[in-house]
C-alpha positions, 0 to 999 in steps of 0.5 A: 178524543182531546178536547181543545178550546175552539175559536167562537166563529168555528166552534158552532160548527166544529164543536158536535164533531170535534167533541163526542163525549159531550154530544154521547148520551146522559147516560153514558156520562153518569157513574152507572148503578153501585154493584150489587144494587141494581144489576143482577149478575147472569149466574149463580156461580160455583165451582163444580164438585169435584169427581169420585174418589181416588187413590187405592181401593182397600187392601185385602191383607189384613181386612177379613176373609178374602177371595179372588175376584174373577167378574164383577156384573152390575144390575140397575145401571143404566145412566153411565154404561158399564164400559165407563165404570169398569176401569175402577175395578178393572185392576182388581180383577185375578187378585185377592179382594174382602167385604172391604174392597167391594164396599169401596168398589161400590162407593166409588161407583155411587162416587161416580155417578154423583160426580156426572151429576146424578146426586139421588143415585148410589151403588149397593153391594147386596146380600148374595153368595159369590160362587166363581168369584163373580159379585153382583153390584146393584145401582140405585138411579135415584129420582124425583117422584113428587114436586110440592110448591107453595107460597107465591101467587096462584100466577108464580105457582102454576108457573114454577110447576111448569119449570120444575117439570122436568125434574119430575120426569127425568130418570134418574135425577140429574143436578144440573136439571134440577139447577136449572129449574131453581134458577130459572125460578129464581131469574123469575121469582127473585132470590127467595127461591129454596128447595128441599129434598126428602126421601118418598115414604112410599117409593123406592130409589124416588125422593120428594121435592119442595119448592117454596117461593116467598118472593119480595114484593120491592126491592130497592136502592137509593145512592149518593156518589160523586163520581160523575162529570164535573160538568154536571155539579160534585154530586150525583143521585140515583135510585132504582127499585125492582119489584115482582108479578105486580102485573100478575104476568110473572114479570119483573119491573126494574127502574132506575132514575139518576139525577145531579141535584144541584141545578138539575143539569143532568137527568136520567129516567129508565124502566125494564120489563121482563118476563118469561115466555111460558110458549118456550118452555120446553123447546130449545129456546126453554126459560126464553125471557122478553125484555123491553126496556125504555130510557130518557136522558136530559144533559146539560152541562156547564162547558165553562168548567172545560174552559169553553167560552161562558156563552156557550151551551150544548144541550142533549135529549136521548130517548132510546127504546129497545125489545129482546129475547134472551135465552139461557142455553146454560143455566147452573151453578157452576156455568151459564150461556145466555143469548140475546137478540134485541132490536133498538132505536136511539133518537138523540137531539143536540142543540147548540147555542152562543149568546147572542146567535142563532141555535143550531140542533142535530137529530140522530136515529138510529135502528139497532140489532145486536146479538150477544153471547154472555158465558160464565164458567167456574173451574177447580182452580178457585177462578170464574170465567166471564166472556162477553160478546156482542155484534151491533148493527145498524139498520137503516129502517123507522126513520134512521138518519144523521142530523149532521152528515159528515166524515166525522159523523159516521152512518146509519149502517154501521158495524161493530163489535164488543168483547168483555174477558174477566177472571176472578181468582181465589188465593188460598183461603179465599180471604185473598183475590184477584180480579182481571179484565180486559175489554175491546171495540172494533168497529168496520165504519166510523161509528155516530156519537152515542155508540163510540168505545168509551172510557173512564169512571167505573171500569177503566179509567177510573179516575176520570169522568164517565165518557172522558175518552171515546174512540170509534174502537178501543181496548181497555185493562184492568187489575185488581187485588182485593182482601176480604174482612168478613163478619168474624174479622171485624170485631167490635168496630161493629161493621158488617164486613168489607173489602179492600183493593188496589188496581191498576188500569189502563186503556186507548181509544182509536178513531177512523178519521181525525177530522174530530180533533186530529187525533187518532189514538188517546190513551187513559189510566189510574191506579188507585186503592180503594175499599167497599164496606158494608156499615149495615147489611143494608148499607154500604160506602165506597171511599176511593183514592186515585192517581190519573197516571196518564190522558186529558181530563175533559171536565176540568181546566186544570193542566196535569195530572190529578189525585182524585178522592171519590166516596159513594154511599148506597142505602138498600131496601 
């Protein structure tokens, strides 16, 4: 909430529970990783095709010699029931048909089945002599006879075989199967996962399928922005890398290190391991993942630049430790449920100092559990749907405790709970778009310091220091227009492409209790333009304009509000 200049004689006292954003963990308070560089988005998302053809069969008047249709019989069919399919030819039934109705009835039979997924089957009128009007329609139920997988260690290639294993055994063939095996394989390998179908020279209805796994060995970022807090200097540094199997257990090894160049005020340190849990394969939590991750964080930041006394300094060190499961129930192209389960433990020390007096310091740990359910769905509409969820709580296990105890400080047991809605939506031609979301907190309790709603930098709030608003519970917006200039657009400016947009966002923090600042609800917005354009395939800027339409900036003694230019700079390899 709003910071204001305390009184030397109270501030040691008051300044941890009057100001959380200053006592939230480093890496809360630094600009998270530039898109598409570190993350690594939940799905590969599509819109689904679209289903068999409509409008009306081929008239028989005019196309050859006709008959009357009386029945028609389908052999082979057994994936879509005869009842599903009747409807196309139903109509026809006592009427007058030729060859060129029945190939159209057949078509969109295989139309159909292609539509529920089953993209190796067809429908084949054969040769046969109709007697009484009765035609015969023969189904071929397409699958896959043989997997070949080459490239990878021997490791990646016995692991792929186990994925792609029910691709070979389901009969006939199903898409979103053989989805879910590439991109589990790609969740594992990396991006360099592709596939290829060729029709069995010895089996019939049967087709071959090759998997080629030439997965990168490292992949990596370095960034330079200066979107950070103030408090902490103009720049700030990042670089993270990933890299694959390195340990020989199909794992894959994210880290990520952020620091303020200029007096080392700021620093952030983490590291990801994840791999895939080979005893699940098959069951219902099939393509499980373990992920144990670990960070520390180091803060220190010049409080004068708020206009807090020269002698005054409040240092922080966090290091969190979290292990989890995360199942993807739904994994294709078009949509995407993951589960997760994880357990954590936080220990954040605050450490409060006036020249001249005796330090004061504050140890929070904290236990814990979170569940959450992230979906994603593209629809025929040229939009993708993104729902997040998540239920935090606290535990009071390994050592919880609040080094502060207060009604400002909140407890070990707390509960709460988070929301992400997004839509991304095409317009026209694609070149235009639109991008919605809308993010929330509700929490039961009062929560302790590192785990407040937040606002400010990349989300909402843009024009704003990571952190600058923080609340027990809170809701933010945000909308985004974006035109898209790919290669062929650029010309000769020798660009690789680029996006433009404007937004708009605007979000408010609650407190339970205004024993911090007296305050219960702060708001925070910005509007501002915008571009991401790509120099080289491999390198990228973000110039950013933006007007702080409403709220306090807490790292700066400027009254009023402020226009803002930000520029980041993002080097991938």
């Amino acid at each position: 909430m709003t910071r204001r200049i305390l009184h030397l004689a109270a501030a040691a006292a008051a300044f941890a529970a009057a100001h959380p954003a200053f006592a939230q963990p480093a890496v809360e308070l630094i600009p998270p990783p530039p898109p598409g560089v570190f993350d690594r988005p939940e799905g590969e998302v599509s819109p689904p095709e679209a289903p068999g053809a409509d409008g009306p069969i081929a008239e028989a008047v005019g196309t050859g010699p006709s008959f009357t249709l009386r029945n028609v019989s389908l052999r082979g069919a057994t994936a879509i029931p005869e009842a599903e399919l009747a409807p196309i030819w139903a109509e026809l039934i006592g009427t007058p048909v030729t060859l060129a109705t029945l190939e159209d009835i057949a078509a969109r039979i295989g139309a159909r089945y292609r539509a529920r997924g089953f993209v190796l089957s067809q429908a084949l009128l054969p040769a046969q002599t109709i007697d009484q009007g009765d035609v015969e329609i023969v189904v071929v139920e397409g699958f896959v006879d043989r997997i070949e997988i080459t490239g990878g260690a021997a490791n990646q290639q016995a692991l792929a075989s186990r994925l792609f294993a029910p691709v070979a055994a389901e009969r006939p063939a199903a898409l979103p199967t053989l989805e879910r095996a590439v991109l589990l394989s790609r969740d594992t390998f990396g991006p360099a996962v592709e596939t290829v179908l060729e029709p069995s020279p010895d089996v019939f209805a049967a087709a071959d399928l090759g998997v080629l796994i030439t997965p990168d060995p490292f992949t990596g970022f370095a960034a330079v922005d200066n979107r950070g807090s103030r408090l902490y200097g103009t720049w700030t540094l990042s670089a993270g890398g990933s890299s694959y199997n390195l340990l020989g257990l199909n794992e894959r090894l994210d880290g990520l290190i952020v620091a303020a160049p200029g007096d080392g005020s700021l620093a952030f340190g983490g590291a990801v391991f994840d791999a895939p849990l080979e005893p699940l394969i098959g069951t219902w939590l099939d393509g499980g993942r373990l992920e144990v991750s670990g960070n520390y964080s180091h803060a220190d930041p010049d409080l004068a630049k708020s206009g807090y006394q020269q002698d005054l300094t409040v240092t922080t060190r966090e290091t969190d430790l979290s292990a989890g499961l995360i199942v993807p129930f739904v994994r294709t192209r078009s949509q995407n449920l993951f589960g997760r389960l994880a357990l954590g433990w936080r220990d954040s020390t605050s450490d409060t100092a006036f020249t001249g007096t005796s330090d004061t310091s504050s140890t929070d740990r904290l236990s814990i559990l979170e569940a959450r359910l992230t979906w994603d769905i593209a629809d025929r509409f040229g939009g993708v749907n993104l729902v997040d969820a998540s239920l935090k709580q606290g535990l009071d296990i390994l050592g919880a405790r609040i080094g502060d105890p207060g009604p400002a400080s909140g407890s070990t047991d707390f509960t709460y709970g988070s929301l992400v809605l997004s839509r991304l939506q095409q317009i026209g031609d694609g070149e235009w778009s639109v991008f919605g979301e809308a993010i929330g907190q509700y929490a039961a309790n009062v929560l302790p310091n590192t785990e407040r709603f937040g606002l400010g930098v990349s989300t909402i709030g843009r024009g704003f220091a990571p952190g600058n608003t923080t609340g027990d519970s809170g809701y933010g917006l945000r909308l985004e227009l974006r035109r898209e200039f790919g290669p062929e657009m650029m010309g000769n400016t020798g660009l690789s492409a680029a996006q433009g947009y404007v937004f708009a966002d605007y979000g408010q923090a609650y407190d339970r209790t205004g024993e911090r600042d007296g305050e219960q609800w702060e708001p925070l917005g910005s509007v501002g333009i915008g571009a991401r354009i790509d120099i080289r395939p491999w390198l990228s800027i973000t110039p950013e304009i933006v007007r702080q339409t409403e709220g306090v900036a807490t790292d700066t003694t400027r009254s009023g509000l402020e226009t803002r230019g930000f520029i980041g700079v993002v080097a991938r390899f």
